[in-house]
KOLPA-715974 format. One record per residue: residue number from 0; residue in three letters; z, y, x of N, C-alpha, C in turn. Coordinates in steps of 0.02 Angstrom, whole numbers. Layout:
NUM,ALA,Z,Y,X,Z,Y,X,Z,Y,X;
...
//
This chain:
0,UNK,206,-691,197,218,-646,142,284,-662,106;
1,UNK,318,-729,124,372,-731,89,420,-690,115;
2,UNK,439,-692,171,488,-603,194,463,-565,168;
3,UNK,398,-520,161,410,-486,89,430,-478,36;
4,UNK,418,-527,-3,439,-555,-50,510,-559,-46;
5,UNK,559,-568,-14,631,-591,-16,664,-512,-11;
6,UNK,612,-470,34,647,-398,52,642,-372,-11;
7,UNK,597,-376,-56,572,-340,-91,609,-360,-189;
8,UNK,620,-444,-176,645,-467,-256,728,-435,-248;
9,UNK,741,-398,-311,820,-400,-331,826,-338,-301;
10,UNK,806,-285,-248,831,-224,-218,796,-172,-257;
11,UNK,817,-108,-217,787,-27,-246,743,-22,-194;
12,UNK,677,2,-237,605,15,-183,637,89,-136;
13,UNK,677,100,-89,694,141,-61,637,179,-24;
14,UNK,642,226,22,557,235,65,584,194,125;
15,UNK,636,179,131,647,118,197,632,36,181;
16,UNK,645,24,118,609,-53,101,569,-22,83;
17,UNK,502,12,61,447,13,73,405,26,142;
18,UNK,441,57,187,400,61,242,421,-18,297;
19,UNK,492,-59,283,492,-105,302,437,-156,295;
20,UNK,418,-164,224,373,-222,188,305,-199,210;
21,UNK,286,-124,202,224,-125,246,218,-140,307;
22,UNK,260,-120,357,256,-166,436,255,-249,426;
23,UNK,279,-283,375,283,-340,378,218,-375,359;
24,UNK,204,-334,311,127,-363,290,70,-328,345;
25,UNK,75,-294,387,16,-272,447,35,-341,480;
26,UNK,107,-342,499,108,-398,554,80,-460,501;
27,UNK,81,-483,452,56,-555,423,-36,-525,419;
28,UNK,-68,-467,412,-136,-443,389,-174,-497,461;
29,UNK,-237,-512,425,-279,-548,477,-358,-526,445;
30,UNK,-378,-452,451,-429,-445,411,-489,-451,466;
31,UNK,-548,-466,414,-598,-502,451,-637,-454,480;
32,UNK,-658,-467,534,-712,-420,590,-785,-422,550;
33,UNK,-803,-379,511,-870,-396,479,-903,-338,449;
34,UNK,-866,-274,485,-879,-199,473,-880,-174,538;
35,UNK,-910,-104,514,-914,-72,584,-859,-19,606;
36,UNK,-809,-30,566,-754,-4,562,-712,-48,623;
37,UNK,-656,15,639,-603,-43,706,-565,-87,657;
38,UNK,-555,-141,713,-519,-190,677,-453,-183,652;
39,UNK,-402,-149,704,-349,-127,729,-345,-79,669;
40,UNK,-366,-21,651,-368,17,605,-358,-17,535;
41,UNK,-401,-57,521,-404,-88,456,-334,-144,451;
42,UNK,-316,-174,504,-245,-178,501,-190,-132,513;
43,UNK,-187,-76,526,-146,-32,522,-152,11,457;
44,UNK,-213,-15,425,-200,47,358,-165,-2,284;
45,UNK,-162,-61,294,-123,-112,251,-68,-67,240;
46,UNK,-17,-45,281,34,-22,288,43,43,223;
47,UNK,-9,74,257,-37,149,197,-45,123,119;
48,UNK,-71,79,117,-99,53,65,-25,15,18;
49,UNK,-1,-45,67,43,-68,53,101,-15,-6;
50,UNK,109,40,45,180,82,29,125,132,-33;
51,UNK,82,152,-42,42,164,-120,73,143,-155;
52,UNK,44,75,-163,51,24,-218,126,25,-248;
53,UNK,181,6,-191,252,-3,-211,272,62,-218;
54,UNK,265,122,-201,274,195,-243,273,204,-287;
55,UNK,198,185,-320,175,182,-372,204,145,-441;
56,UNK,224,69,-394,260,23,-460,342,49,-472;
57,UNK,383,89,-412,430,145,-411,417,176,-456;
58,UNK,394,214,-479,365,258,-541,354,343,-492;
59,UNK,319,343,-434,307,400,-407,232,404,-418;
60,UNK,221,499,-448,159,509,-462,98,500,-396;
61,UNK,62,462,-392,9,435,-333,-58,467,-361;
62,UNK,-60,473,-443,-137,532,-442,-170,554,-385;
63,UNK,-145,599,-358,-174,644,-321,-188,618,-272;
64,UNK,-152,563,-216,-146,537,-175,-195,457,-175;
65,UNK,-205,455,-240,-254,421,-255,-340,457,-261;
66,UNK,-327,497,-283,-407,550,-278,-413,556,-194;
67,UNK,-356,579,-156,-358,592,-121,-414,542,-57;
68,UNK,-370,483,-62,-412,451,-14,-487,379,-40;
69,UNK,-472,395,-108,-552,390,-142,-601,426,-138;
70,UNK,-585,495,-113,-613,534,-95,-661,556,-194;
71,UNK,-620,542,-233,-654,568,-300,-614,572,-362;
72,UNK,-611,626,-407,-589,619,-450,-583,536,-485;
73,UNK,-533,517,-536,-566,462,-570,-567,493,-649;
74,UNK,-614,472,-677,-639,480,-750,-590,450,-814;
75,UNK,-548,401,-789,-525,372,-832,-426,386,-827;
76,UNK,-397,423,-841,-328,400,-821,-292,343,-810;
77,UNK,-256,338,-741,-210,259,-718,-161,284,-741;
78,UNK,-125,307,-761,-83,324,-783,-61,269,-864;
79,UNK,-32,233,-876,-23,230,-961,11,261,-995;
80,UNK,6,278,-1039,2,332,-1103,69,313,-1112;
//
């Protein structure tokens, strides 16, 4: 995770350093076999997840995209006021 970390301190969250840092963190992901979900999948969706999060701390609206794959409204706004 520290190549993340190094790609990621001091630059602009571009959508190319974000989709870099998510391949980097699938390749470091080692999630545990203990669902009935594929394994392979659950390391390939880090990536999805990954590039959320750093969108998000970008200041791009993720609302929707957040309902989206919660599959539910949320009750409370993430958003701060």
């Amino acid at each position: 995770m520290t190549k993340v970390g190094n790609l990621l301190v001091g630059g602009k969250l571009t959508d190319d350093v974000i989709a870099e840092a998510g391949d980097k963190c699938t390749s470091a992901a080692k999630p545990m076999d203990n669902t009935d979900l594929d394994l392979y999948w659950r390391r390939d969706v880090v990536a999805a997840f990954v590039g959320y999060a750093l969108r998000e701390i970008r200041g791009d609206d993720m609302r929707a995209t957040r309902e989206r794959i919660s599959r539910q409204t949320f009750a409370i706004p993430l958003q701060p006021a």
